[in-house]
Gaussian input, Z-matrix of N, CA and C with variables (Angstrom, degrees):
# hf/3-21g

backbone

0 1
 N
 C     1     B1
 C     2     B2     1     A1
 N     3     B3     2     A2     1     D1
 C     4     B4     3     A3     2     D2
 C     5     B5     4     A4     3     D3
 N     6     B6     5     A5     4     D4
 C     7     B7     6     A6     5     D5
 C     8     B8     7     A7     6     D6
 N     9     B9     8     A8     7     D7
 C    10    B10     9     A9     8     D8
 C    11    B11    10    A10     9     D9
 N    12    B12    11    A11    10    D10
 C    13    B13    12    A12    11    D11
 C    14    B14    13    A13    12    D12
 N    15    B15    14    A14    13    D13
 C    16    B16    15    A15    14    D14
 C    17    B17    16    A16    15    D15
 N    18    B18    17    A17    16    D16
 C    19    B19    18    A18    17    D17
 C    20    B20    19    A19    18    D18
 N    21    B21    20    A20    19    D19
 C    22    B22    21    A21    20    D20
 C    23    B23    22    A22    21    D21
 N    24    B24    23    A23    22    D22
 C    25    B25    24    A24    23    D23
 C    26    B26    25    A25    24    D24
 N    27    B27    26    A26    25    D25
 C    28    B28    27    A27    26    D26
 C    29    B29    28    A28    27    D27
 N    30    B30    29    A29    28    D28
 C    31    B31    30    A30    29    D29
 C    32    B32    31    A31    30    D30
 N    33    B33    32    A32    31    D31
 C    34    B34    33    A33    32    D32
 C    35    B35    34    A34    33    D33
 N    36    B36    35    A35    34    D34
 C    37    B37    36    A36    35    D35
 C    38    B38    37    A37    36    D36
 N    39    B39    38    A38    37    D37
 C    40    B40    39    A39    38    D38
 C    41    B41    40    A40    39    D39
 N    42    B42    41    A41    40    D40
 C    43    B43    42    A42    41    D41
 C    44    B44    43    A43    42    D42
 N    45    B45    44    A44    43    D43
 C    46    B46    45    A45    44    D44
 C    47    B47    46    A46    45    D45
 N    48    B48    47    A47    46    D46
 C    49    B49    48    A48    47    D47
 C    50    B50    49    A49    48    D48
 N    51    B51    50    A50    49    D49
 C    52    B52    51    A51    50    D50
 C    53    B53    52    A52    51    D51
 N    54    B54    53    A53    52    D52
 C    55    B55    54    A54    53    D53
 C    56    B56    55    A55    54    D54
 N    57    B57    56    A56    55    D55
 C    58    B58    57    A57    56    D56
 C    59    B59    58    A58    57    D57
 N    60    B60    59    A59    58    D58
 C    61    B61    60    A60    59    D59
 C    62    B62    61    A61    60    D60
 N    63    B63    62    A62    61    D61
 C    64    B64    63    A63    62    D62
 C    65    B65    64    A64    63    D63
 N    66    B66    65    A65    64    D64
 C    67    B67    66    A66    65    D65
 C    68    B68    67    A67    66    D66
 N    69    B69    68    A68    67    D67
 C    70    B70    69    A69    68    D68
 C    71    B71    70    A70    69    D69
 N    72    B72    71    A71    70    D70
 C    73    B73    72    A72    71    D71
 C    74    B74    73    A73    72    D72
 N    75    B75    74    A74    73    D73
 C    76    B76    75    A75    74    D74
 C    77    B77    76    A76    75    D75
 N    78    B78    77    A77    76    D76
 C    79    B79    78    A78    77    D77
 C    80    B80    79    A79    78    D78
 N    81    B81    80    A80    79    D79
 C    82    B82    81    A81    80    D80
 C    83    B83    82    A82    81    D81
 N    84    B84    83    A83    82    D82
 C    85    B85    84    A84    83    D83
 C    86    B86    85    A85    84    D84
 N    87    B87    86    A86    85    D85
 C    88    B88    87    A87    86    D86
 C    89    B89    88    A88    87    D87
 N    90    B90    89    A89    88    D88
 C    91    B91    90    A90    89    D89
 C    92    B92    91    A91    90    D90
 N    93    B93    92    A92    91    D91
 C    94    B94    93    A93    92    D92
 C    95    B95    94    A94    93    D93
 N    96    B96    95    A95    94    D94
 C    97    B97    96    A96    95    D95
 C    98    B98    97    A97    96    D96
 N    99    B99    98    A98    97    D97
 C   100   B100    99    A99    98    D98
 C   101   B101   100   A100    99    D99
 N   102   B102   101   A101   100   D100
 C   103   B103   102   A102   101   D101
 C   104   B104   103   A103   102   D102
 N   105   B105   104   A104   103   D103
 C   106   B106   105   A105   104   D104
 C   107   B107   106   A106   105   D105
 N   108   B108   107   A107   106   D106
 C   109   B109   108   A108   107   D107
 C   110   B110   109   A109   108   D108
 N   111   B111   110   A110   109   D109
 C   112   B112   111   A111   110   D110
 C   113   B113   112   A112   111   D111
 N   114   B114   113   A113   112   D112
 C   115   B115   114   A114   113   D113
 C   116   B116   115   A115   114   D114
 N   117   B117   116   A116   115   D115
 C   118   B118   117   A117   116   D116
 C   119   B119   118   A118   117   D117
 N   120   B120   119   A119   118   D118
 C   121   B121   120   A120   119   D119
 C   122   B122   121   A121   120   D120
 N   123   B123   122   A122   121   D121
 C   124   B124   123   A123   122   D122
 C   125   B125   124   A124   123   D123
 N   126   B126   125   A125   124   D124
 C   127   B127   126   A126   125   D125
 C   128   B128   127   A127   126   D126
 N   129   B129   128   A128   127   D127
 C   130   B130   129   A129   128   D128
 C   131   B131   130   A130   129   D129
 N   132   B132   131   A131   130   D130
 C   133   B133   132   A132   131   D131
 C   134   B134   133   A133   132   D132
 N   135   B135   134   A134   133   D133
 C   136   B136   135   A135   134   D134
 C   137   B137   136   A136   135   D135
 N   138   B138   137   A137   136   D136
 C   139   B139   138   A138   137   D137
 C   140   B140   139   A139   138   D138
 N   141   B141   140   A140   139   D139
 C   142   B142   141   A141   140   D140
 C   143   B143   142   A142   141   D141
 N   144   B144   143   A143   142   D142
 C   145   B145   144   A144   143   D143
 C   146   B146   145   A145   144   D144
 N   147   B147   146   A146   145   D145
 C   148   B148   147   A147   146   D146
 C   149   B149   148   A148   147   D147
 N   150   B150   149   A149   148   D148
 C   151   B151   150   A150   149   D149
 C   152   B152   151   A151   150   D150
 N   153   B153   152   A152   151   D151
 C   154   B154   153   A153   152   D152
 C   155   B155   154   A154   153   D153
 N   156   B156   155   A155   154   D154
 C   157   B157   156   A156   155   D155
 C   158   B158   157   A157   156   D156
 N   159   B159   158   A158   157   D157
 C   160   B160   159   A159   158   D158
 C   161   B161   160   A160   159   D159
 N   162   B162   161   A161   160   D160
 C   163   B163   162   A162   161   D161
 C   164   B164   163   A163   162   D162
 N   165   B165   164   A164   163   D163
 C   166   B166   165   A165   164   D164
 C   167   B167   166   A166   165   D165
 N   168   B168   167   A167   166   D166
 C   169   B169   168   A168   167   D167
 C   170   B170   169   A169   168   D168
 N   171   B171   170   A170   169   D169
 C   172   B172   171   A171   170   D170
 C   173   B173   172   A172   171   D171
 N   174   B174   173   A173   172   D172
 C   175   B175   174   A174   173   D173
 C   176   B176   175   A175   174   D174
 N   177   B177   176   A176   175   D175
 C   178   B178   177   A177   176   D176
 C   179   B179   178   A178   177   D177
 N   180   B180   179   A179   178   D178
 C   181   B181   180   A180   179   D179
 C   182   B182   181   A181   180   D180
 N   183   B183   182   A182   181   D181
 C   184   B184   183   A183   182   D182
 C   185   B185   184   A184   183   D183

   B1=1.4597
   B2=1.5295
   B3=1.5335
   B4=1.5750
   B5=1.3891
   B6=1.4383
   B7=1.1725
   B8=1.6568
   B9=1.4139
   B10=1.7115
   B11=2.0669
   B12=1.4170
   B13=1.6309
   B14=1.8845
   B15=1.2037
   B16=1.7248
   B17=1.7742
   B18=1.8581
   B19=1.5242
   B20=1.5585
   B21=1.0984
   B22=1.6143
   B23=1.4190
   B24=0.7861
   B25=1.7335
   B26=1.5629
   B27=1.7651
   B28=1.1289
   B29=1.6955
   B30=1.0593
   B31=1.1614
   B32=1.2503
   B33=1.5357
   B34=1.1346
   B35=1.7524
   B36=1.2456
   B37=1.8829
   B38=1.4837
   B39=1.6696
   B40=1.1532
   B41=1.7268
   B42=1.5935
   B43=1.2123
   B44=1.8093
   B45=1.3782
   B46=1.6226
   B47=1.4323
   B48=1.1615
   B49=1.5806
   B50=1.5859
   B51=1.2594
   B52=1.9903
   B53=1.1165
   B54=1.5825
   B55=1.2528
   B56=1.7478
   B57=1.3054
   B58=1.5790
   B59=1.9703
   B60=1.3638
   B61=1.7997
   B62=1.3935
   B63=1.3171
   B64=1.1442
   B65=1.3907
   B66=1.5458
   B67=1.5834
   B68=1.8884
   B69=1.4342
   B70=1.8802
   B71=1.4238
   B72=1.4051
   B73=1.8300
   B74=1.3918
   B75=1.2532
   B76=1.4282
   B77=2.1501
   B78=1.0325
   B79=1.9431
   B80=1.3721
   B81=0.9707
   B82=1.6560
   B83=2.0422
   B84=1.7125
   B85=1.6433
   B86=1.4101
   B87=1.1923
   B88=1.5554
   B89=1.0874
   B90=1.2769
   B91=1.2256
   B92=1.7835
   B93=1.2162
   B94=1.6360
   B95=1.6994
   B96=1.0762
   B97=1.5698
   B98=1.3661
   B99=1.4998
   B100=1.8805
   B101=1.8984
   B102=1.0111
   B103=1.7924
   B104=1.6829
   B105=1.4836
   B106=1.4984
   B107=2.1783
   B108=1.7225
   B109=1.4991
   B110=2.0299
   B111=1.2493
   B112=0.9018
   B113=1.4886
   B114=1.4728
   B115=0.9435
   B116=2.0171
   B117=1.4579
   B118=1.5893
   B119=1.9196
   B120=1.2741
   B121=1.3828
   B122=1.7394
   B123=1.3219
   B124=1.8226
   B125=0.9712
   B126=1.2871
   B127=1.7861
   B128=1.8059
   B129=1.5892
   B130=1.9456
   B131=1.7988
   B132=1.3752
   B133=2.0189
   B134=1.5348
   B135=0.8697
   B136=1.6340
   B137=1.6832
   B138=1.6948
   B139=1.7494
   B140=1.4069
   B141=1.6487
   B142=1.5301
   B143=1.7186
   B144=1.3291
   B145=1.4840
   B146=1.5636
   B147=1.4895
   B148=1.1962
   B149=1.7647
   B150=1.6213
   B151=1.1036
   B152=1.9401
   B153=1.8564
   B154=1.3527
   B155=2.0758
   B156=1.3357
   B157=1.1961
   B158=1.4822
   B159=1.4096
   B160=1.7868
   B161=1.6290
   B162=1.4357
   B163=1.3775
   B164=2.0486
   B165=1.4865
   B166=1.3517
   B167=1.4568
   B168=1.2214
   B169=1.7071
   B170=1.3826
   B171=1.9543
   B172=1.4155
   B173=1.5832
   B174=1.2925
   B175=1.4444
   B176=1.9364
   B177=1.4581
   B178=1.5549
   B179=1.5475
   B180=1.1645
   B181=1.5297
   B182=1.5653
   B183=1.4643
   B184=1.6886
   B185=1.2304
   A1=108.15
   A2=115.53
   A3=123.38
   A4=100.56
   A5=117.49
   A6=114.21
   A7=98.66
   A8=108.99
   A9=103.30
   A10=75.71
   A11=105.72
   A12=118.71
   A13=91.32
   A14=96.14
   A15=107.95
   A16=96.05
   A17=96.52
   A18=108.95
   A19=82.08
   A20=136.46
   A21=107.65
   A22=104.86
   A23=123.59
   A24=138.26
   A25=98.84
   A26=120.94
   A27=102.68
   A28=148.06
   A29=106.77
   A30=121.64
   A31=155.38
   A32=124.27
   A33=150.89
   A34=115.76
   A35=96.02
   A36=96.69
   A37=87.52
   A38=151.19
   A39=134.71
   A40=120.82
   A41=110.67
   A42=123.13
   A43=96.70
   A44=108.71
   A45=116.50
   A46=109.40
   A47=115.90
   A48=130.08
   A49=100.64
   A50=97.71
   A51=117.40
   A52=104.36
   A53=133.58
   A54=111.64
   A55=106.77
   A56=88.46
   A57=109.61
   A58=108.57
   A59=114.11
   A60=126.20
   A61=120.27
   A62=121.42
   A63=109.68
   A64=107.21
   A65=108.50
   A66=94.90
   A67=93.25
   A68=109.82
   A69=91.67
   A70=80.07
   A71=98.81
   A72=123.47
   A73=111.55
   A74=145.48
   A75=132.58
   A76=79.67
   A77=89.72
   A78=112.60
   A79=96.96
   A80=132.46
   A81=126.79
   A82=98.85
   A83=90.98
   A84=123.43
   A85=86.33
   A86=141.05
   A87=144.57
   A88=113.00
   A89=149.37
   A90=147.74
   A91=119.03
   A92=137.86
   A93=113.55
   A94=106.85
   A95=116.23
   A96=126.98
   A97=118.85
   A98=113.01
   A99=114.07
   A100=101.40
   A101=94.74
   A102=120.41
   A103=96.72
   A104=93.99
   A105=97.61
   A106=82.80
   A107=81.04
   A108=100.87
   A109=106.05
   A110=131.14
   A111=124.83
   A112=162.26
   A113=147.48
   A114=129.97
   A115=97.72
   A116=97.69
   A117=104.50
   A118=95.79
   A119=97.53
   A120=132.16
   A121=91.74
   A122=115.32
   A123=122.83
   A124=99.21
   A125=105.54
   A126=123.15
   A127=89.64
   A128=93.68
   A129=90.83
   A130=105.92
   A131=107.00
   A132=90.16
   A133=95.82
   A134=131.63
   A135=130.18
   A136=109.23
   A137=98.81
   A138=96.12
   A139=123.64
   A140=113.10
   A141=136.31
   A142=104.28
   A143=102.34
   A144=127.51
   A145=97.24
   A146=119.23
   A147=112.60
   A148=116.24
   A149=104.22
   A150=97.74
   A151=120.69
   A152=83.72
   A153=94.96
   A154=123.59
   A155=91.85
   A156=97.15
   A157=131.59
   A158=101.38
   A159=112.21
   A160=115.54
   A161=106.74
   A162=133.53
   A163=93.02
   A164=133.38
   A165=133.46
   A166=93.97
   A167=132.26
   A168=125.59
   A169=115.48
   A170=101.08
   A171=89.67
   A172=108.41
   A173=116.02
   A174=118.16
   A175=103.46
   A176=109.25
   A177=100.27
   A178=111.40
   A179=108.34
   A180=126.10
   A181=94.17
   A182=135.55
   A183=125.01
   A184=115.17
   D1=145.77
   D2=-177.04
   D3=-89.91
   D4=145.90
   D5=-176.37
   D6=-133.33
   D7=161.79
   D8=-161.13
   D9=-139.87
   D10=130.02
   D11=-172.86
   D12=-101.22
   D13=154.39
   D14=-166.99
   D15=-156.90
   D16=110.01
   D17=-165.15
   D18=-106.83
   D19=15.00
   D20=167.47
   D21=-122.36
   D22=153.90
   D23=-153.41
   D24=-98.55
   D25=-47.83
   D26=160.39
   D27=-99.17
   D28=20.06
   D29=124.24
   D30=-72.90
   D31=-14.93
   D32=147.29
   D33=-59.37
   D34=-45.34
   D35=-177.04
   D36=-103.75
   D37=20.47
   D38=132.19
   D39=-65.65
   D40=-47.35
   D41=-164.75
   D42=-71.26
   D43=-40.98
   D44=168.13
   D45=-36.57
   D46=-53.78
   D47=-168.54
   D48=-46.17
   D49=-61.99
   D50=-174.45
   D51=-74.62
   D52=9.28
   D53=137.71
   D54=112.96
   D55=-9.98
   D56=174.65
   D57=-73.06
   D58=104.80
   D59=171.21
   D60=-56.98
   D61=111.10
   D62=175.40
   D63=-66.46
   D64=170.23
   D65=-178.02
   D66=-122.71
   D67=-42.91
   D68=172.91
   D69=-149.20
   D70=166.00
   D71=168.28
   D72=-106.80
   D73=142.08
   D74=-158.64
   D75=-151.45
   D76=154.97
   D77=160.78
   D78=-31.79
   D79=147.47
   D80=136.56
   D81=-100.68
   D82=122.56
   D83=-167.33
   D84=-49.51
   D85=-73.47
   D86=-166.58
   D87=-62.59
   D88=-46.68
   D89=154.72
   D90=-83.79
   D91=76.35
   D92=-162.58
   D93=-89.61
   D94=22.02
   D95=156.49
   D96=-95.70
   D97=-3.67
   D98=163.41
   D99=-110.35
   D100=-170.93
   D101=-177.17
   D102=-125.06
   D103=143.32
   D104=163.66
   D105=-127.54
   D106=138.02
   D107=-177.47
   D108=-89.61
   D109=109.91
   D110=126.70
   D111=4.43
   D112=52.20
   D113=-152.46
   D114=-131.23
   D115=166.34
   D116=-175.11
   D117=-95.28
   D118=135.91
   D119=-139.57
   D120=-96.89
   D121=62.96
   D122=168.74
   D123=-74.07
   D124=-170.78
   D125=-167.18
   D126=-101.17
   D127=-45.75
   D128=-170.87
   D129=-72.15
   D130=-6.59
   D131=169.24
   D132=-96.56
   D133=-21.05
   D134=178.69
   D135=-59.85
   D136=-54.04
   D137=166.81
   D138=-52.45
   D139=-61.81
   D140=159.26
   D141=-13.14
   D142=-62.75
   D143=-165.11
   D144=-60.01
   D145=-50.94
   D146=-161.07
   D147=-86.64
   D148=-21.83
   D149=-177.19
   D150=-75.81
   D151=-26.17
   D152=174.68
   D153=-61.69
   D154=-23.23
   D155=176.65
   D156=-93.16
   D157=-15.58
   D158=165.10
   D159=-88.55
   D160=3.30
   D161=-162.52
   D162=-82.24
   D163=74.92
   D164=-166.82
   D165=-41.10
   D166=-52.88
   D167=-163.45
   D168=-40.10
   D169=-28.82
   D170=-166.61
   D171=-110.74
   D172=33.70
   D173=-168.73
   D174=-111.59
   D175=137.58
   D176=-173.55
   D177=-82.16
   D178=145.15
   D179=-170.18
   D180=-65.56
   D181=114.72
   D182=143.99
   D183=-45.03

């Protein structure tokens, strides 16, 4: 199974919302005081994934 890793938390409990399962939370290696969320790697969380990410609300301000 393909798996697609998700280092922001709210995006992770957005894609949660839509119904999308996480499958495990692991350390994120570069930060090991966050989680990188887990999920199985469809075509419809890939869309989910993408719209959420062109989505400005959810992008961090530099």
């Amino acid at each position: 199974m393909k798996t697609k890793a998700v280092r922001s938390q709210r995006i992770a409990w957005l894609l949660r919302k839509e119904g999308f399962k996480i499958i495990d939370v692991v350390p994120n290696r570069r930060r090991p005081n966050l989680d990188v969320y887990i999920f199985e790697a469809t075509p419809e969380l890939c869309v989910a994934l993408d719209t959420h990410i062109q989505n400005k609300d959810n992008k961090r301000d530099n």
